[in-house]
DSSP file (Angstrom, degrees, kcal/mol; ACC not computed):
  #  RESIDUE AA STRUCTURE BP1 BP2  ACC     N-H-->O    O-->H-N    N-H-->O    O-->H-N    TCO  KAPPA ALPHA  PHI   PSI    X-CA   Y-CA   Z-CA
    1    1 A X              0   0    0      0, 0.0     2,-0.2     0, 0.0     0, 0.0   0.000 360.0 360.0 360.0 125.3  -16.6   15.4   -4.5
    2    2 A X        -     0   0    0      1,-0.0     2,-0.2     0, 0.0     0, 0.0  -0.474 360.0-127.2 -93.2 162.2  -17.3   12.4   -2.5
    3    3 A X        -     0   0    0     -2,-0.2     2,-0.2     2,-0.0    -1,-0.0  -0.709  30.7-122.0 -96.8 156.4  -13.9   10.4   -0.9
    4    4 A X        -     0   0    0     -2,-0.2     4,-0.1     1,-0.1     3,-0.1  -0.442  21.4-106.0 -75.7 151.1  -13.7    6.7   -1.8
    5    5 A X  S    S+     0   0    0      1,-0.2     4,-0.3     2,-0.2    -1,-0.1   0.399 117.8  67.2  -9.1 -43.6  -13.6    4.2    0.6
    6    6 A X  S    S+     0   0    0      1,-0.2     4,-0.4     2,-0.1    -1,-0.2   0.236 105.6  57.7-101.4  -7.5  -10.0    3.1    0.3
    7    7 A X  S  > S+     0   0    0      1,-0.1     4,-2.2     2,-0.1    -1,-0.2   0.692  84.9  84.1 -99.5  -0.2   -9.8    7.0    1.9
    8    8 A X  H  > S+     0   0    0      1,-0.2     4,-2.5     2,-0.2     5,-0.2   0.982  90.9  40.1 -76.4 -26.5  -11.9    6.4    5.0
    9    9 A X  H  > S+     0   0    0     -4,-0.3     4,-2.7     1,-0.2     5,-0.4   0.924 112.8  59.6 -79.6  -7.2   -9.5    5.0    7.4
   10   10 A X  H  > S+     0   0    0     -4,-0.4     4,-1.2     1,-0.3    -1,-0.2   0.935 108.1  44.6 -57.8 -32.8   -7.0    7.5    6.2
   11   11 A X  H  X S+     0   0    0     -4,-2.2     4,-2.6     1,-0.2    -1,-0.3   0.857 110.5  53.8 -88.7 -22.8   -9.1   10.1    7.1
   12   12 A X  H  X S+     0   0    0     -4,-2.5     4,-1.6     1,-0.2    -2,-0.2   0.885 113.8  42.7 -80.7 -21.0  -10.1    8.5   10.8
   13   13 A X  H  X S+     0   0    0     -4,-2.7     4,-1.3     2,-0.2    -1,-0.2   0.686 110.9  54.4 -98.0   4.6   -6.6    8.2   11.8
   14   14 A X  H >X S+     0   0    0     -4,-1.2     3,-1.0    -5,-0.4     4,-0.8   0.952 114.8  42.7 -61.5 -81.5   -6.0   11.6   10.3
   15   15 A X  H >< S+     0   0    0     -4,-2.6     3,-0.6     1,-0.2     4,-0.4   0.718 117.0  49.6 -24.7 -46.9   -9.0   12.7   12.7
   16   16 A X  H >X S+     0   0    0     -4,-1.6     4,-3.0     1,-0.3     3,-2.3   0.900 102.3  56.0 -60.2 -59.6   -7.7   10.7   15.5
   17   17 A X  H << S+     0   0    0     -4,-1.3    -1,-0.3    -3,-1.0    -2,-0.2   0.525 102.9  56.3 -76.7 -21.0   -4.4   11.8   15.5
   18   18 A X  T << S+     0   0    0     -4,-0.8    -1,-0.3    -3,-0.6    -2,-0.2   0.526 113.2  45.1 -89.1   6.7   -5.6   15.4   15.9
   19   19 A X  T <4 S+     0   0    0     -3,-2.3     2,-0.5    -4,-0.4    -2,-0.2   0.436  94.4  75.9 -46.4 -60.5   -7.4   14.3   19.0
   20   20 A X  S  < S-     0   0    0     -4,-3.0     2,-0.7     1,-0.1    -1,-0.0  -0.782  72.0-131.6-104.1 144.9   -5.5   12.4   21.0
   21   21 A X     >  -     0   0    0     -2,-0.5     4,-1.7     1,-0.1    -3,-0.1  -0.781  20.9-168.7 -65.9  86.1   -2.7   13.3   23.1
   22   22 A X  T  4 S+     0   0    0     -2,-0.7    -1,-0.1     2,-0.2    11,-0.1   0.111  84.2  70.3 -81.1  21.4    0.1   10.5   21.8
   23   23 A X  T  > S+     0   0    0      2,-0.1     4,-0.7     3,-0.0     5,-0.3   0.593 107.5  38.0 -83.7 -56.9    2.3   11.6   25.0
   24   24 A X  H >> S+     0   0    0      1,-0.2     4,-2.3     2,-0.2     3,-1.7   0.963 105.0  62.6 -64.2 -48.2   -0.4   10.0   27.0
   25   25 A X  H 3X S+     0   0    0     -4,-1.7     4,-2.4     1,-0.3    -1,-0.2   0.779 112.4  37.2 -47.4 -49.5   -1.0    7.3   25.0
   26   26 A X  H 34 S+     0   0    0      2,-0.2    -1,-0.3     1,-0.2    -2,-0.2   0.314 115.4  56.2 -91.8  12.9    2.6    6.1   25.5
   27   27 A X  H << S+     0   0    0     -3,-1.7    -2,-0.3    -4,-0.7    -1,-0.2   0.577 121.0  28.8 -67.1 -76.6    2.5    7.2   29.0
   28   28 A X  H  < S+     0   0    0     -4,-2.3     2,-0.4    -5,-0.3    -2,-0.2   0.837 103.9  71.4 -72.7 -44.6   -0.5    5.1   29.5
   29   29 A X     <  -     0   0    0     -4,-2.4     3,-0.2    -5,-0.2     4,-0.1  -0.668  59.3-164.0 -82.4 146.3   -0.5    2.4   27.4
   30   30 A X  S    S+     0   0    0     -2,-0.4    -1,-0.2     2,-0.1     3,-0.1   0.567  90.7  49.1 -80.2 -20.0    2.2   -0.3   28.3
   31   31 A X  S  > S-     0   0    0      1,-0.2     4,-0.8     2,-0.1    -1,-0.1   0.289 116.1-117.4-108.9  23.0    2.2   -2.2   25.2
   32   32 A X  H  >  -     0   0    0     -3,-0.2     4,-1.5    -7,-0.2    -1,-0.2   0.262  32.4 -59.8  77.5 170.9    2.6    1.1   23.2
   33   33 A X  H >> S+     0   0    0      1,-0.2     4,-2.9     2,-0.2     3,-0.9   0.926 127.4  56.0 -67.1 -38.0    0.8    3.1   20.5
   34   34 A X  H 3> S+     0   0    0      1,-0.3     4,-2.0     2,-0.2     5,-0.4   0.880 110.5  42.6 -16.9 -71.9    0.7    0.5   18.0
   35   35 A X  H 3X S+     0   0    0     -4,-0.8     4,-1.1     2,-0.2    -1,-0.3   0.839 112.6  55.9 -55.3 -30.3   -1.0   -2.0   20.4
   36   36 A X  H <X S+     0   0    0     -4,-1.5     4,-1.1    -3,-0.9    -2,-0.2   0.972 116.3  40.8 -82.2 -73.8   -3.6    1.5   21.6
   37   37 A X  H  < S+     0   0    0     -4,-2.9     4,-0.2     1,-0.2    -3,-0.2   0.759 116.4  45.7 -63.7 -20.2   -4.7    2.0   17.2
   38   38 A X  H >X S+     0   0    0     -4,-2.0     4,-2.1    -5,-0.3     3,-1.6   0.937 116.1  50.0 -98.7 -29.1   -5.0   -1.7   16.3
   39   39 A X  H >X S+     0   0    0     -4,-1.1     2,-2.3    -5,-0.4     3,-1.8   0.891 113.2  38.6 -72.6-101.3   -7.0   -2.0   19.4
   40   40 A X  H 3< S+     0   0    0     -4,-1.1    -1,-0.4     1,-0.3    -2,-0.2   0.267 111.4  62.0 -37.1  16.3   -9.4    0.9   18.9
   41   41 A X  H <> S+     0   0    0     -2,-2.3     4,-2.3    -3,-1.6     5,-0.3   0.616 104.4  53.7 -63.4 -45.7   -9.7   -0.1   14.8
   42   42 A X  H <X S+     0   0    0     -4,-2.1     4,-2.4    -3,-1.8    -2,-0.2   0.914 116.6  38.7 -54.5 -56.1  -11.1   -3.5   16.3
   43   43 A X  H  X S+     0   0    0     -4,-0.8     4,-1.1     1,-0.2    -1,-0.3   0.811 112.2  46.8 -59.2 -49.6  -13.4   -1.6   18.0
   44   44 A X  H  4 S+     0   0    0     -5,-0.3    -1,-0.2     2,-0.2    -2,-0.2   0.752 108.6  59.7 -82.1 -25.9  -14.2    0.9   15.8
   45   45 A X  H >X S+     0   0    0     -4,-2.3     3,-1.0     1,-0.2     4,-0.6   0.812 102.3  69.8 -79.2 -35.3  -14.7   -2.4   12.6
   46   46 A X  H 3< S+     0   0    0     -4,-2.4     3,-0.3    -5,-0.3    -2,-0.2   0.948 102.5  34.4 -68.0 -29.2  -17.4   -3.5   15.3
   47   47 A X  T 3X S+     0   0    0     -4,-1.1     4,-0.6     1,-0.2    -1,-0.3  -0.314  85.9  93.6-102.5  60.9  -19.5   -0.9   14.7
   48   48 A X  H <> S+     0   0    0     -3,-1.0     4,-2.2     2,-0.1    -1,-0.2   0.735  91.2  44.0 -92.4 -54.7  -19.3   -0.3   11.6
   49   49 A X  H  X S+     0   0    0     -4,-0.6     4,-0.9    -3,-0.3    -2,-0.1   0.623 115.2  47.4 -93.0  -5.8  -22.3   -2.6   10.7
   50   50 A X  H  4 S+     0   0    0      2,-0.2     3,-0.3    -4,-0.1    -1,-0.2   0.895 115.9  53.0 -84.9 -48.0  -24.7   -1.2   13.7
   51   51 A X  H  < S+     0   0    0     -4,-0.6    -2,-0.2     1,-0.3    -3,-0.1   0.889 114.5  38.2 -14.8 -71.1  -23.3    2.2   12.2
   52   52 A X  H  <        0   0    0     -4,-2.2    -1,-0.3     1,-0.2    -2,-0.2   0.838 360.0 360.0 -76.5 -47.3  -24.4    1.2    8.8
   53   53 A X     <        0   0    0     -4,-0.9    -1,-0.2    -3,-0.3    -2,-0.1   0.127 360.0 360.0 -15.8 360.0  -27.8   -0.6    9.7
């Protein structure tokens, strides 16, 4: 069964979130986790189209 679209970031911040240590992340980050995910989405929607190429 292939997943839709509207499921892929569910499923990267699913992935993510079993990755990262979010004790560090708020530890680390000053401006919180919030600021840490939109920031690495930005990043991760820039290569999306070298990705795709």
């Amino acid at each position: 069964m292939q997943k839709s679209n509207n499921q892929r970031p569910l499923q990267i911040r699913w992935n993510l979130a079993e990755k990262i240590d979010l004790a560090m992340i708020k530890l680390a980050c000053p401006h919180g986790y919030t600021n840490f995910t939109n920031s690495l989405l930005l990043a991760a929607k820039s290569v999306i189209p070298i990705i795709n190429t």
